[in-house]
DRENMARLUM-51088 format. One record per residue (C-alpha): residue number from 1; residue in three letters; x, y, z. Coordinates in steps of 0.25 Angstrom, whole numbers, always signed. Layout:
<r><n>NUM</n><res>ALA</res><u>X</u><v>Y</v><w>Z</w></r>
...
% end
This chain:
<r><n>1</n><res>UNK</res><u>+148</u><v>+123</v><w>-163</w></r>
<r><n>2</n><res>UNK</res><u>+137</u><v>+115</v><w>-159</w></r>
<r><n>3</n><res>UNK</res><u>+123</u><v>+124</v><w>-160</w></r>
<r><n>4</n><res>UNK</res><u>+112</u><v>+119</v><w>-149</w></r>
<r><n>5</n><res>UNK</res><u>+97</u><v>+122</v><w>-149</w></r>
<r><n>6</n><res>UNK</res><u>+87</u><v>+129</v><w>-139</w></r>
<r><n>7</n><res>UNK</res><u>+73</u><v>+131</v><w>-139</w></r>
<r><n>8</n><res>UNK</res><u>+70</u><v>+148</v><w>-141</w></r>
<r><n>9</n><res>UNK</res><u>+61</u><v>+155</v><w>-132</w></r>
<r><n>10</n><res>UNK</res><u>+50</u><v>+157</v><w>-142</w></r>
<r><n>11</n><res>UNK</res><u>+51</u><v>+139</v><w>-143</w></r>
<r><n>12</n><res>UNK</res><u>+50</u><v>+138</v><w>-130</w></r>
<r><n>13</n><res>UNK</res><u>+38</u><v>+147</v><w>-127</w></r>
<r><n>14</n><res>UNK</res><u>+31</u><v>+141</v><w>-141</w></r>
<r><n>15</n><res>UNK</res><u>+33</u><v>+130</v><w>-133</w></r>
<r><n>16</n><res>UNK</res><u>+26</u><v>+133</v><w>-121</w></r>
<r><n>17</n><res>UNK</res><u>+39</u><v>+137</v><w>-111</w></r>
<r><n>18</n><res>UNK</res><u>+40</u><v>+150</v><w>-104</w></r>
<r><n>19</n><res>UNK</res><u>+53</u><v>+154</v><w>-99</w></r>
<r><n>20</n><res>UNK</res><u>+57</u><v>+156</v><w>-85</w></r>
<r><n>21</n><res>UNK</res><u>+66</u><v>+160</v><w>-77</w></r>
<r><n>22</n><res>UNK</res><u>+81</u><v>+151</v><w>-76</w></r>
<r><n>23</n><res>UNK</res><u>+96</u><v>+154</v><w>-72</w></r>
<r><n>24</n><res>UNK</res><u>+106</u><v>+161</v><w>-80</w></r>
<r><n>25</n><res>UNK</res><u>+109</u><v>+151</v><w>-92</w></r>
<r><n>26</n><res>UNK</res><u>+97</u><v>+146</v><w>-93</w></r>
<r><n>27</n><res>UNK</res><u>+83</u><v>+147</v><w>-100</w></r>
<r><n>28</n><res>UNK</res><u>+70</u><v>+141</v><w>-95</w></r>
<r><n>29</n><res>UNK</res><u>+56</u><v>+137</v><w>-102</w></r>
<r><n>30</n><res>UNK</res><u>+45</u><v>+129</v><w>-94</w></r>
<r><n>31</n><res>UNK</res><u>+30</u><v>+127</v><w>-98</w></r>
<r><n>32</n><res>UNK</res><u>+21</u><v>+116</v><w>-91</w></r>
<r><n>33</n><res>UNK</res><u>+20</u><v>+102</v><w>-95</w></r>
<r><n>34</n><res>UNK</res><u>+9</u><v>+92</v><w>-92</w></r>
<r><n>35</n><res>UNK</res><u>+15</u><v>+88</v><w>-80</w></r>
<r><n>36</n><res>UNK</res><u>+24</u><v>+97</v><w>-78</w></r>
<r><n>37</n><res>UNK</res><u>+34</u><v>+109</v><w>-82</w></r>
<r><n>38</n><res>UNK</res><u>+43</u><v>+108</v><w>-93</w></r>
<r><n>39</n><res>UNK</res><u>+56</u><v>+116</v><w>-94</w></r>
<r><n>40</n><res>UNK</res><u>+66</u><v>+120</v><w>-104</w></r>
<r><n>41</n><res>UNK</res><u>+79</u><v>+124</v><w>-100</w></r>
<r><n>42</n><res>UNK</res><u>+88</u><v>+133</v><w>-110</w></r>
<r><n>43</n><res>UNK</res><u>+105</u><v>+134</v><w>-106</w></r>
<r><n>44</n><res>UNK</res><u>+113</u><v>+143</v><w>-112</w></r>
<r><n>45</n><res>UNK</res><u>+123</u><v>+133</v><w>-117</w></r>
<r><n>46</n><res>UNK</res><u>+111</u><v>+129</v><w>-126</w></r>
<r><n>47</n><res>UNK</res><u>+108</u><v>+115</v><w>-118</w></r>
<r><n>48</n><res>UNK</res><u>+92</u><v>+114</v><w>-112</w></r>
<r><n>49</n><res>UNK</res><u>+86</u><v>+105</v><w>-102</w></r>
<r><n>50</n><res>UNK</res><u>+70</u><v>+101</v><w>-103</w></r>
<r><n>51</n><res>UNK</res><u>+65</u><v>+100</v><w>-89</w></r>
<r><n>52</n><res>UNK</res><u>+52</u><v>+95</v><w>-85</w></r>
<r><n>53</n><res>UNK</res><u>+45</u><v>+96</v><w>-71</w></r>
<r><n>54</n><res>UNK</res><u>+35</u><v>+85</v><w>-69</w></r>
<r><n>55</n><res>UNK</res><u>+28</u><v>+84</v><w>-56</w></r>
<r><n>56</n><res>UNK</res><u>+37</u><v>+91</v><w>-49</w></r>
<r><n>57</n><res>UNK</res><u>+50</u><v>+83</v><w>-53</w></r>
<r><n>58</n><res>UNK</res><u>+61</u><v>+87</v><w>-64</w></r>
<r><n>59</n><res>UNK</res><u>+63</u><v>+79</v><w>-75</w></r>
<r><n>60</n><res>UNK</res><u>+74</u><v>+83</v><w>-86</w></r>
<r><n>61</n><res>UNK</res><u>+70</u><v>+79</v><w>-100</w></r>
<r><n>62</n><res>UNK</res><u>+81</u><v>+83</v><w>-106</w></r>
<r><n>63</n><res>UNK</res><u>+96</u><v>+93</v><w>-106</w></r>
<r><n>64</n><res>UNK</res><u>+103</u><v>+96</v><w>-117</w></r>
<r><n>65</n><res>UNK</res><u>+106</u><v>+103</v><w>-131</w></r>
<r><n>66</n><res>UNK</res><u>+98</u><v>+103</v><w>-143</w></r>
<r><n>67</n><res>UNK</res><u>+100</u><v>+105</v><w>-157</w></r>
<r><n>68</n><res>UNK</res><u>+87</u><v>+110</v><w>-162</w></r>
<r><n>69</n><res>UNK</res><u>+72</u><v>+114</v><w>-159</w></r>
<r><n>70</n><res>UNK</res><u>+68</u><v>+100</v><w>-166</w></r>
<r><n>71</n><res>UNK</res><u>+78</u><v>+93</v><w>-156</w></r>
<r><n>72</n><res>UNK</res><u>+70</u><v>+102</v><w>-146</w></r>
<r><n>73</n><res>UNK</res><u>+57</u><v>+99</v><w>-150</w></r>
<r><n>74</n><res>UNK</res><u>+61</u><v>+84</v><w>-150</w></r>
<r><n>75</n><res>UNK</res><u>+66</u><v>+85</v><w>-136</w></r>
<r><n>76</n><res>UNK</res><u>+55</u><v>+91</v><w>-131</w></r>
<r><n>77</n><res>UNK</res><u>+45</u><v>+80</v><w>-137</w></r>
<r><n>78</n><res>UNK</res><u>+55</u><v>+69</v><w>-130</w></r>
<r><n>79</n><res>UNK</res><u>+52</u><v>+75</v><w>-117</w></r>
<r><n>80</n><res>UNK</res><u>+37</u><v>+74</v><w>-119</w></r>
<r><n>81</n><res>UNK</res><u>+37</u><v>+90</v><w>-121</w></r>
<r><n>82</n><res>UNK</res><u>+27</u><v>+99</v><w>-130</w></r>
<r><n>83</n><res>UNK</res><u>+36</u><v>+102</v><w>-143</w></r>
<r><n>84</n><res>UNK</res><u>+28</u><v>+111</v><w>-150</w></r>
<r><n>85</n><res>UNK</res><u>+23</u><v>+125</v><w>-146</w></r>
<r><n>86</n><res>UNK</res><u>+12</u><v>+126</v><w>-137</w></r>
<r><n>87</n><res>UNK</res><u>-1</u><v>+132</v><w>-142</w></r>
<r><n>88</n><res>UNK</res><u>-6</u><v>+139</v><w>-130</w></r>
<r><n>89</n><res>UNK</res><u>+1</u><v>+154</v><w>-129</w></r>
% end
């Protein structure tokens, strides 16, 4: 039985994401990036989707499964996102 990894809540918000509102299935963080919003989108099934919106266009960085929050935090530094916790509270 293959065990798949997702980011807490208390990660995310470390990280600077709030929560907002998403479908049934589905949990969604954003927080602002320099030129645009970055979202992290949580399934039930375990898989995730990075999503950022850049002058008004989507781009997908990324949909998957990961294995663990060091897979995460590397992920998130491919794609050019924060992978530390934010400072400000």
């Amino acid at each position: 039985m293959s065990s798949f990894y997702q980011p807490s809540a208390e990660l995310l918000l470390a990280f600077g994401f709030v929560p907002y509102r998403a479908p049934a299935g589905q949990t969604r963080y954003s927080r602002p990036s320099d030129c645009g919003q970055e979202t992290i989108v949580l399934y039930d099934d375990a898989e995730l989707t990075l999503l950022e919106a850049v002058n008004g266009r989507l781009l997908y960085s990324f949909q998957g499964r990961l294995a663990s929050e060091a897979e995460f935090r590397v992920l998130l530094r491919q794609v050019n996102w924060a992978a530390e916790p934010s400072l400000s509270i």
